[in-house]
C-alpha positions in Angstrom: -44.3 89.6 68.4 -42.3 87.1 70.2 -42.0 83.1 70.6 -40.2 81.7 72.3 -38.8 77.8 73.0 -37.2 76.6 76.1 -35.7 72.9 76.4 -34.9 72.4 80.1 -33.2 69.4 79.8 -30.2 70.9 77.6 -31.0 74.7 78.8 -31.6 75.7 74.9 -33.5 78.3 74.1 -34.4 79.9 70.9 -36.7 83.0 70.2 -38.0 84.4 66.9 -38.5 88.4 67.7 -40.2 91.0 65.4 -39.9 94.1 67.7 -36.8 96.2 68.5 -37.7 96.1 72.4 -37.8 92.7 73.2 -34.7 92.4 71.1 -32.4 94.7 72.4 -33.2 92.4 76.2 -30.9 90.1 74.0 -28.2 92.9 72.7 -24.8 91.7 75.0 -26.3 89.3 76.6 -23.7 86.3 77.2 -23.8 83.5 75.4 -26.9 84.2 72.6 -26.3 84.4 69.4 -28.0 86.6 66.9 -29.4 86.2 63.3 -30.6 89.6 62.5 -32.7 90.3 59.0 -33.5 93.1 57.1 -36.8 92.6 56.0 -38.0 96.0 54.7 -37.2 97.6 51.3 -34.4 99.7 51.7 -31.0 99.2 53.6 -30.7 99.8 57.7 -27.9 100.6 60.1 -26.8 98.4 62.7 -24.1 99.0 64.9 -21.9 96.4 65.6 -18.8 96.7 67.7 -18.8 100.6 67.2 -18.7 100.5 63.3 -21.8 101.5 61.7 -22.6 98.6 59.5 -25.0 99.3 56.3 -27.5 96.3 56.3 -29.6 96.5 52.8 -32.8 95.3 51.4 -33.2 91.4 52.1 -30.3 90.4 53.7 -29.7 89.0 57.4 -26.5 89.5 59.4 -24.7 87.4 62.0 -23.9 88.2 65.5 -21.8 86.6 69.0 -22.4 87.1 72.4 -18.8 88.4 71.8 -20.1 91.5 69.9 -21.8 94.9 70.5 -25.0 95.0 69.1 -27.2 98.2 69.0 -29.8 99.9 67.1 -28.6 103.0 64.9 -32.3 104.2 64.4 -34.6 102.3 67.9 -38.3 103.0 65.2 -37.0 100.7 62.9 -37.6 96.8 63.5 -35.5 93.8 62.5 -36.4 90.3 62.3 -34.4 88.2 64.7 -33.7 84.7 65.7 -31.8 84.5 68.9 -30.6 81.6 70.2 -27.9 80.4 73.1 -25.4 77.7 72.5 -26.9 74.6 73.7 -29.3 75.4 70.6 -27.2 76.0 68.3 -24.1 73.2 68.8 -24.8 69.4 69.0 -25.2 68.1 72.5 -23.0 65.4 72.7 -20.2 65.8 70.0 -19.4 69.4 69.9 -15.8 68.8 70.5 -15.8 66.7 67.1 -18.4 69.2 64.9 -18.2 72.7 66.6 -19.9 75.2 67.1 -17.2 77.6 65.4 -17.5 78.1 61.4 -18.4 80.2 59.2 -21.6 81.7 60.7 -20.2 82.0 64.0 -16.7 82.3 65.6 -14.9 81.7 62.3 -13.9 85.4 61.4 -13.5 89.0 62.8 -16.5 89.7 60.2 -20.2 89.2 60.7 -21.4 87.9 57.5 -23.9 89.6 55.7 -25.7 86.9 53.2 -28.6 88.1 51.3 -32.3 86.4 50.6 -33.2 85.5 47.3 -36.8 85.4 46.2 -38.0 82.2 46.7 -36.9 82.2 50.4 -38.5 85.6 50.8 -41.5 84.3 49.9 -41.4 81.3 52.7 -40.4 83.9 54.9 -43.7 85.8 54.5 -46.0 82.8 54.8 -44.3 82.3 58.8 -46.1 86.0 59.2 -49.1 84.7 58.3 -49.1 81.1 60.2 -51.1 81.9 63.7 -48.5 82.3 66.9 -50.4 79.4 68.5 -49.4 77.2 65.1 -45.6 78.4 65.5 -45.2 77.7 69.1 -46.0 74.2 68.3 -43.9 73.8 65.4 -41.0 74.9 67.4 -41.9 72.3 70.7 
C-alpha cells in the first residue's frame, strides 16, 4: 500500500509506504528523507551506508538523501514515511529554524528511537482507517 500527498505550490511531497518495492523507488533518491519502522516482532537488517545496521522489534530509524539505503533481506517489509524537504522544513524561515537537528543532518548516526505501547497501538488503528479516509486526512 501507498499514499501519497503532493503540494504543487511548495513542491512537497510526502508518502506513507507499506511495501518494500515501491520503497526502494525512494532508496538514493536526492533530496527525500526517510523514516523507516520496524513494525514486526523481531529485529531486521537494514543496510545503511554499507554497515549492516540491526533494527529490532518496534523501533523506526532515520535516513538522508545523503545515505545508502538498501534492503538486507527484499521479503521483508518496513513501514515508511518518505518525504522531500519542502515537507519537512518551514517554508519561509528555514534559515532561522532548520531543517538540520537531531533527526536529520545533526550527526554521522541515524537514530534508532524505539515505540512504546501506547503509540503502537495508534499506529495499528492508521491500518485499519480505509485509504480513501487517509488520503484526505493528509490533503
Amino acid at each position: 500500500m501507498t499514499l501519497h500527498y503532493k503540494n504543487q505550490h511548495l513542491e512537497a511531497e510526502f508518502s506513507l509506504i507499506v511495501e518494500n518495492e515501491a520503497l526502494k523507488a525512494y532508496f538514493n533518491r536526492p533530496g527525500y528523507l526517510l523514516i523507516l519502522w520496524n513494525s514486526t516482532d523481531h529485529a531486521k537488517n537494514l543496510i545503511l551506508d554499507n554497515r549492516i545496521i540491526s533494527v529490532l522489534s518496534q523501533r523506526i530509524i532515520f535516513s538522508t538523501s545523503n545515505q545508502k539505503v538498501d534492503f538486507e533481506d527484499h521479503r521483508s517489509n518496513w513501514v515508511a514515511l518518505v518525504f522531500n524537504r519542502a515537507f519537512y522544513c518551514i517554508h519561509t524561515n528555514d534559515s532561522e529554524v532548520s531543517c538540520n537537528g537531531l533527526l536529520f543532518f545533526g550527526s554521522n548516526y541515524s537514530p534508532i528511537l524505539s515505540i512504546n505501547a501506547g503509540e503502537r497501538i495508534k499506529s495499528w488503528i492508521v491500518r485499519f482507517i480505509p485509504q480513501t479516509a487517509l488520503v484526505n486526512l493528509l490533503s
